[in-house]
Biopython code that builds the backbone (N, CA, C, O; Angstrom):
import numpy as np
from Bio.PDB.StructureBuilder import StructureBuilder

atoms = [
    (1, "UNK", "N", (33.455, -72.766, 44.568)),
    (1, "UNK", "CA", (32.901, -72.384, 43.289)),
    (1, "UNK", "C", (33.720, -72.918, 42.126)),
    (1, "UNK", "O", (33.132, -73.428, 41.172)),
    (2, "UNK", "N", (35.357, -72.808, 42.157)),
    (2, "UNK", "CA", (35.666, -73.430, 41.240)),
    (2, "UNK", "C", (35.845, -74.860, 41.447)),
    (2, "UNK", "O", (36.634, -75.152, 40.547)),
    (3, "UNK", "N", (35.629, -75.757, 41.988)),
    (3, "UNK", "CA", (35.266, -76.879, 41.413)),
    (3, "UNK", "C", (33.807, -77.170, 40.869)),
    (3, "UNK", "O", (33.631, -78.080, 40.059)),
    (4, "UNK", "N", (32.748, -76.369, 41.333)),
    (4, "UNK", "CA", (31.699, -76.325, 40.643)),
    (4, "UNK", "C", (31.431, -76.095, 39.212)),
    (4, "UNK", "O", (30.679, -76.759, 38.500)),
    (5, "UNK", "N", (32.379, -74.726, 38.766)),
    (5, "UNK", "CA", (32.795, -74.425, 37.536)),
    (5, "UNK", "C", (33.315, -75.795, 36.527)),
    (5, "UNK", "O", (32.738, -76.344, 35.588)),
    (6, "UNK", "N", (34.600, -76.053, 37.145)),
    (6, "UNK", "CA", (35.166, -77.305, 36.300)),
    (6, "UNK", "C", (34.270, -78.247, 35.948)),
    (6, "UNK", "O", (34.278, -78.692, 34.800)),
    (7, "UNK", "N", (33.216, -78.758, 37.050)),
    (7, "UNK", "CA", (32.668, -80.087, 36.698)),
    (7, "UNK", "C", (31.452, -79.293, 35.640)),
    (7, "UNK", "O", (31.084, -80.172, 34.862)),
    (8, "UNK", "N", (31.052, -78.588, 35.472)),
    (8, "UNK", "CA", (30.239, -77.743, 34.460)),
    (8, "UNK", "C", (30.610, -77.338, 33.464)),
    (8, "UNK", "O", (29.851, -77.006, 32.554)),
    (9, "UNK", "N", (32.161, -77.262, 33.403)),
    (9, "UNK", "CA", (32.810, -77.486, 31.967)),
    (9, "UNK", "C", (32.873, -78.932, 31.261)),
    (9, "UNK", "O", (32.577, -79.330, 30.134)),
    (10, "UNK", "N", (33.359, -79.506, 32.352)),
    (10, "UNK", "CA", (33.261, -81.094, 31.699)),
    (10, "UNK", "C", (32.410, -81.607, 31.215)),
    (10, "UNK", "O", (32.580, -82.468, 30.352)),
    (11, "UNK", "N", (31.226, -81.216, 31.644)),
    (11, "UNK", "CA", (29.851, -81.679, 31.850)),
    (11, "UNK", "C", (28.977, -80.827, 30.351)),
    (11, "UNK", "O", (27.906, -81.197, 29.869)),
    (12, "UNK", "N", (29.694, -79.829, 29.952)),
    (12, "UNK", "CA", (29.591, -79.280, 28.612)),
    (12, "UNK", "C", (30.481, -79.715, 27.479)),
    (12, "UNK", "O", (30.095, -79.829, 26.315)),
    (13, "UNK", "N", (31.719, -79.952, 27.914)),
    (13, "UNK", "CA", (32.572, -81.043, 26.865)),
    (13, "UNK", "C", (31.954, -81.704, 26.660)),
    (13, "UNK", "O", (31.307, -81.447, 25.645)),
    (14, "UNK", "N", (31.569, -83.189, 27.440)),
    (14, "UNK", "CA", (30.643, -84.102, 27.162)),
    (14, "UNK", "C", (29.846, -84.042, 26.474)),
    (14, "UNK", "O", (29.941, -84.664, 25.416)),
    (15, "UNK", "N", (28.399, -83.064, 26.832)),
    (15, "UNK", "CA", (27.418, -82.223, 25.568)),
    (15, "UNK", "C", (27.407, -82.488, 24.611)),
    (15, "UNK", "O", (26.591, -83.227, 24.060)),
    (16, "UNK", "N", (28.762, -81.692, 23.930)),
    (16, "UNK", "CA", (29.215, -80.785, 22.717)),
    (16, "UNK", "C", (29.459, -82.603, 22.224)),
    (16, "UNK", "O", (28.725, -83.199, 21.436)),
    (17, "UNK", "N", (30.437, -83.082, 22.798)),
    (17, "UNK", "CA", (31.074, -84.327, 22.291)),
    (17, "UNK", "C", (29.692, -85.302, 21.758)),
    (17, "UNK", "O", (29.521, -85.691, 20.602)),
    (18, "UNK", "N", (28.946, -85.519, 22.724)),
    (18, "UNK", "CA", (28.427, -85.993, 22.032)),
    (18, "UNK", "C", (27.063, -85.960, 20.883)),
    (18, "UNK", "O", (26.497, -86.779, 20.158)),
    (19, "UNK", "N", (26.952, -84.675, 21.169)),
    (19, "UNK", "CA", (26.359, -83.813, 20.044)),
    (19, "UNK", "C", (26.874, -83.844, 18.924)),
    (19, "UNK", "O", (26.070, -83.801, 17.994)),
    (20, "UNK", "N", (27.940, -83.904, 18.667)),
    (20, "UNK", "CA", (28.853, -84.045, 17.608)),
    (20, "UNK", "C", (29.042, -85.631, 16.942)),
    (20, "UNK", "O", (29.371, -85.808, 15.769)),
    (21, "UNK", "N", (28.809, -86.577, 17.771)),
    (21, "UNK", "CA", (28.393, -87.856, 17.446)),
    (21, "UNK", "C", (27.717, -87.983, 16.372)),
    (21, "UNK", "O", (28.170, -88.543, 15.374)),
    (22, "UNK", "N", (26.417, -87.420, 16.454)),
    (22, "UNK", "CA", (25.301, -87.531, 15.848)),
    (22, "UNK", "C", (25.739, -86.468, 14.660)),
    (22, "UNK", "O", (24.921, -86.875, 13.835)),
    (23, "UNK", "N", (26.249, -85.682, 14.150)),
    (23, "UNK", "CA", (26.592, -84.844, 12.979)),
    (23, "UNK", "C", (26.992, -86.027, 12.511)),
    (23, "UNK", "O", (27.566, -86.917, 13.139)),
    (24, "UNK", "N", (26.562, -86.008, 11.008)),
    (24, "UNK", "CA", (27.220, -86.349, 9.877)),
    (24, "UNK", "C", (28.717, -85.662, 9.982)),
    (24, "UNK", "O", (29.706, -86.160, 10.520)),
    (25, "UNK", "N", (28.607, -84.297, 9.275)),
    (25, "UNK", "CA", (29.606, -84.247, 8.646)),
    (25, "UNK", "C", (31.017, -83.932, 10.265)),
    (25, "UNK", "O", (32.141, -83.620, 9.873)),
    (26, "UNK", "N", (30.905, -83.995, 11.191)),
    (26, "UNK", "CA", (31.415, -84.608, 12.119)),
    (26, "UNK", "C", (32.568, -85.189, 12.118)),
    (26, "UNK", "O", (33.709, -84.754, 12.276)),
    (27, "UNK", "N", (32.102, -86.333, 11.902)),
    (27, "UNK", "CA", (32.833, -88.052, 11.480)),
    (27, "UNK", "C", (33.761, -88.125, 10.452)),
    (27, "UNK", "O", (33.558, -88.014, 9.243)),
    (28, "UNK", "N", (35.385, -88.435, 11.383)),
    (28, "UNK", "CA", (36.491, -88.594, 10.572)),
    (28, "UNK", "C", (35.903, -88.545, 8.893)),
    (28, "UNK", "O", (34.857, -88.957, 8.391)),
    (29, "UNK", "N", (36.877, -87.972, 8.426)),
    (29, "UNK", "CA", (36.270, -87.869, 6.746)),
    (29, "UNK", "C", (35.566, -87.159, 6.348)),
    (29, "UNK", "O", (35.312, -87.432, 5.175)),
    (30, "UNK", "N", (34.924, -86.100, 6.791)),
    (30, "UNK", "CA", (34.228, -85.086, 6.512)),
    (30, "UNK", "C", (34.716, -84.115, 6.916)),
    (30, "UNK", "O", (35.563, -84.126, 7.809)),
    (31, "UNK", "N", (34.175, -82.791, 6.193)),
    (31, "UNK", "CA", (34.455, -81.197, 6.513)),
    (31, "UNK", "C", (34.248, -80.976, 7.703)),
    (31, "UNK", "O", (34.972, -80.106, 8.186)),
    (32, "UNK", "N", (33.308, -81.578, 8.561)),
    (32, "UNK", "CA", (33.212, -80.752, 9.983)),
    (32, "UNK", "C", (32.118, -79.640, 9.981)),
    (32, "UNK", "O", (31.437, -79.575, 8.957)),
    (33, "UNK", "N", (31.875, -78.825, 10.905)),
    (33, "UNK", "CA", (30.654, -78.032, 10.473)),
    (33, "UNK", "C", (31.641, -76.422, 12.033)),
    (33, "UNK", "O", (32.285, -76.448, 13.082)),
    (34, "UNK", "N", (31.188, -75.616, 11.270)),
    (34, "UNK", "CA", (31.128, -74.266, 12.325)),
    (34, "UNK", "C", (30.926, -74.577, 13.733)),
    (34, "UNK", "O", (30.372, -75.641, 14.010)),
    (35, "UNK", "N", (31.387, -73.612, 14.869)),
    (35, "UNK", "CA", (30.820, -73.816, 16.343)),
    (35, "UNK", "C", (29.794, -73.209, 16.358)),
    (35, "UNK", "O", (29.213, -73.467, 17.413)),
    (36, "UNK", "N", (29.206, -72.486, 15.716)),
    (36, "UNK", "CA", (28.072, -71.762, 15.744)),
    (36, "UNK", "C", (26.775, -73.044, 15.290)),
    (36, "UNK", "O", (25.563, -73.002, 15.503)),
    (37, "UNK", "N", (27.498, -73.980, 14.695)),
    (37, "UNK", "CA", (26.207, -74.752, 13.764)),
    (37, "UNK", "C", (26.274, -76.237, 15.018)),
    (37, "UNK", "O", (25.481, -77.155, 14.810)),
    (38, "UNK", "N", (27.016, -76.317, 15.953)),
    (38, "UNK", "CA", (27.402, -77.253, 16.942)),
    (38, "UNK", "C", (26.661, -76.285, 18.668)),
    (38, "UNK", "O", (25.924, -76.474, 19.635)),
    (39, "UNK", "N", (27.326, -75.513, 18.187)),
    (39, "UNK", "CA", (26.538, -74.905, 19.395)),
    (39, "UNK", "C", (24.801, -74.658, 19.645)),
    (39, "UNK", "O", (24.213, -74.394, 20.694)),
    (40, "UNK", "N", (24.171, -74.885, 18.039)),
    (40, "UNK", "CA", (22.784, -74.456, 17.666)),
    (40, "UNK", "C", (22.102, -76.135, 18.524)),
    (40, "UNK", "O", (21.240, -76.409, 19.360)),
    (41, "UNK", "N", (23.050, -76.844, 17.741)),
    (41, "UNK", "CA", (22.219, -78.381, 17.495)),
    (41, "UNK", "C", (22.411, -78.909, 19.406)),
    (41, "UNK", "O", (21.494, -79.421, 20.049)),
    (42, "UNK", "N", (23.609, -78.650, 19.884)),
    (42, "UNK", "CA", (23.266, -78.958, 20.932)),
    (42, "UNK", "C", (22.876, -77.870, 21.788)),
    (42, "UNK", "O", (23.622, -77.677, 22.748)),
    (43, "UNK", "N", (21.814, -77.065, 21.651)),
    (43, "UNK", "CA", (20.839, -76.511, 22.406)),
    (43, "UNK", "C", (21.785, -75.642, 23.631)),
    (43, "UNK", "O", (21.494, -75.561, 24.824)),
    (44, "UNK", "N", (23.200, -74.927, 22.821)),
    (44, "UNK", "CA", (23.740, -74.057, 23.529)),
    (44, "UNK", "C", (23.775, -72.545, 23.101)),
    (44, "UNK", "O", (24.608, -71.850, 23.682)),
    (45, "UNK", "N", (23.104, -72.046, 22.310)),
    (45, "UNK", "CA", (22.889, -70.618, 21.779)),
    (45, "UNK", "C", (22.175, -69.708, 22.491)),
    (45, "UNK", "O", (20.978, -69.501, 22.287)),
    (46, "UNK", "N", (22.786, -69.183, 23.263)),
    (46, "UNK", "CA", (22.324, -68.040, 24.009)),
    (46, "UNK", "C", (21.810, -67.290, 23.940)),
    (46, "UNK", "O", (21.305, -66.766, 24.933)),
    (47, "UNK", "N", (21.615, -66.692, 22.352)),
    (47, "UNK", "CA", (20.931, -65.602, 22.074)),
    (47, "UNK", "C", (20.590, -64.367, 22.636)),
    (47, "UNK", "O", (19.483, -63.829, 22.592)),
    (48, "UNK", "N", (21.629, -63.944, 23.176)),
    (48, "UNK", "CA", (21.850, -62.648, 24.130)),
    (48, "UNK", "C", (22.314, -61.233, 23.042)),
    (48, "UNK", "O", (23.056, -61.279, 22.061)),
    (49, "UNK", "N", (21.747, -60.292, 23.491)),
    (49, "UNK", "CA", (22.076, -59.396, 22.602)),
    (49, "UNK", "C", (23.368, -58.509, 22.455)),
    (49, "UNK", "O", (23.826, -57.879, 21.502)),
    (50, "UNK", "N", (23.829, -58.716, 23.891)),
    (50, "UNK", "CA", (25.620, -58.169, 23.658)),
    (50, "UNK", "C", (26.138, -59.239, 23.576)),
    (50, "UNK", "O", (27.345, -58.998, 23.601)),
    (51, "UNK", "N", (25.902, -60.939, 23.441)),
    (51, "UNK", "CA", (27.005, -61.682, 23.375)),
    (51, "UNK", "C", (27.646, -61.461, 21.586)),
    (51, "UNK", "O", (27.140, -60.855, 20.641)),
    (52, "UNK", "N", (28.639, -62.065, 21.669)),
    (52, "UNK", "CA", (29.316, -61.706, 20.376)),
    (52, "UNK", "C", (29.670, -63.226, 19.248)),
    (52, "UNK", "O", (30.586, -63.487, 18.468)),
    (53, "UNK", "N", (28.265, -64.044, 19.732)),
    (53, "UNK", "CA", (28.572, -65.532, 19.446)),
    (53, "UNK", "C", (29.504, -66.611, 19.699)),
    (53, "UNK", "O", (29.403, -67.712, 19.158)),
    (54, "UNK", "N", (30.481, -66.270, 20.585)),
    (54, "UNK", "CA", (31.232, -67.417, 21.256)),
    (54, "UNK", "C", (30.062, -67.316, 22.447)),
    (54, "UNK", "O", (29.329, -66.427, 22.880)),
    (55, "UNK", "N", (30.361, -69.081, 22.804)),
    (55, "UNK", "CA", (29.865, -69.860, 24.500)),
    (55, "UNK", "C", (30.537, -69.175, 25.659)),
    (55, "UNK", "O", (29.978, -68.776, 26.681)),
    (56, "UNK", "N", (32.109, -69.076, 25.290)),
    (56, "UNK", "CA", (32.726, -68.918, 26.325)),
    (56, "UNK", "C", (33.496, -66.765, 26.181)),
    (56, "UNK", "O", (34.172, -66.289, 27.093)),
]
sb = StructureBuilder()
sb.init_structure("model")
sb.init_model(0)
sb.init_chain("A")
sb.init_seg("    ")
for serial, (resi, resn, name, xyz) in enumerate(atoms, 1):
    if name == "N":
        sb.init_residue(resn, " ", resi, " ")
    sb.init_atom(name, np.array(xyz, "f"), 0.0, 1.0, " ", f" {name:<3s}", serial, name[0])
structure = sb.get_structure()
């Protein structure tokens, strides 16, 4: 199981990474944006009613 885990983390790094590509404000030289506004765009928001808005 935990190597299953790991490669499913990586495999969400990746995601996020390159979800973040595509942000403007992203890209060296800019403000950057919230994990909440990174987590929306790449289609990781859980929307669970006891989560407390972190992924992890």
């Amino acid at each position: 199981m935990q190597i299953k885990g790991n490669r499913l983390i990586e495999e969400l790094k990746e995601h996020v990474i390159s979800t973040m590509k595509y942000i403007d404000k992203c890209q060296p030289g800019n403000l950057g944006v919230s994990y909440r506004e990174i987590e929306d765009l790449a289609g990781l928001a859980l929307e669970l009613p006891a989560q407390d808005g972190w992924l992890t």
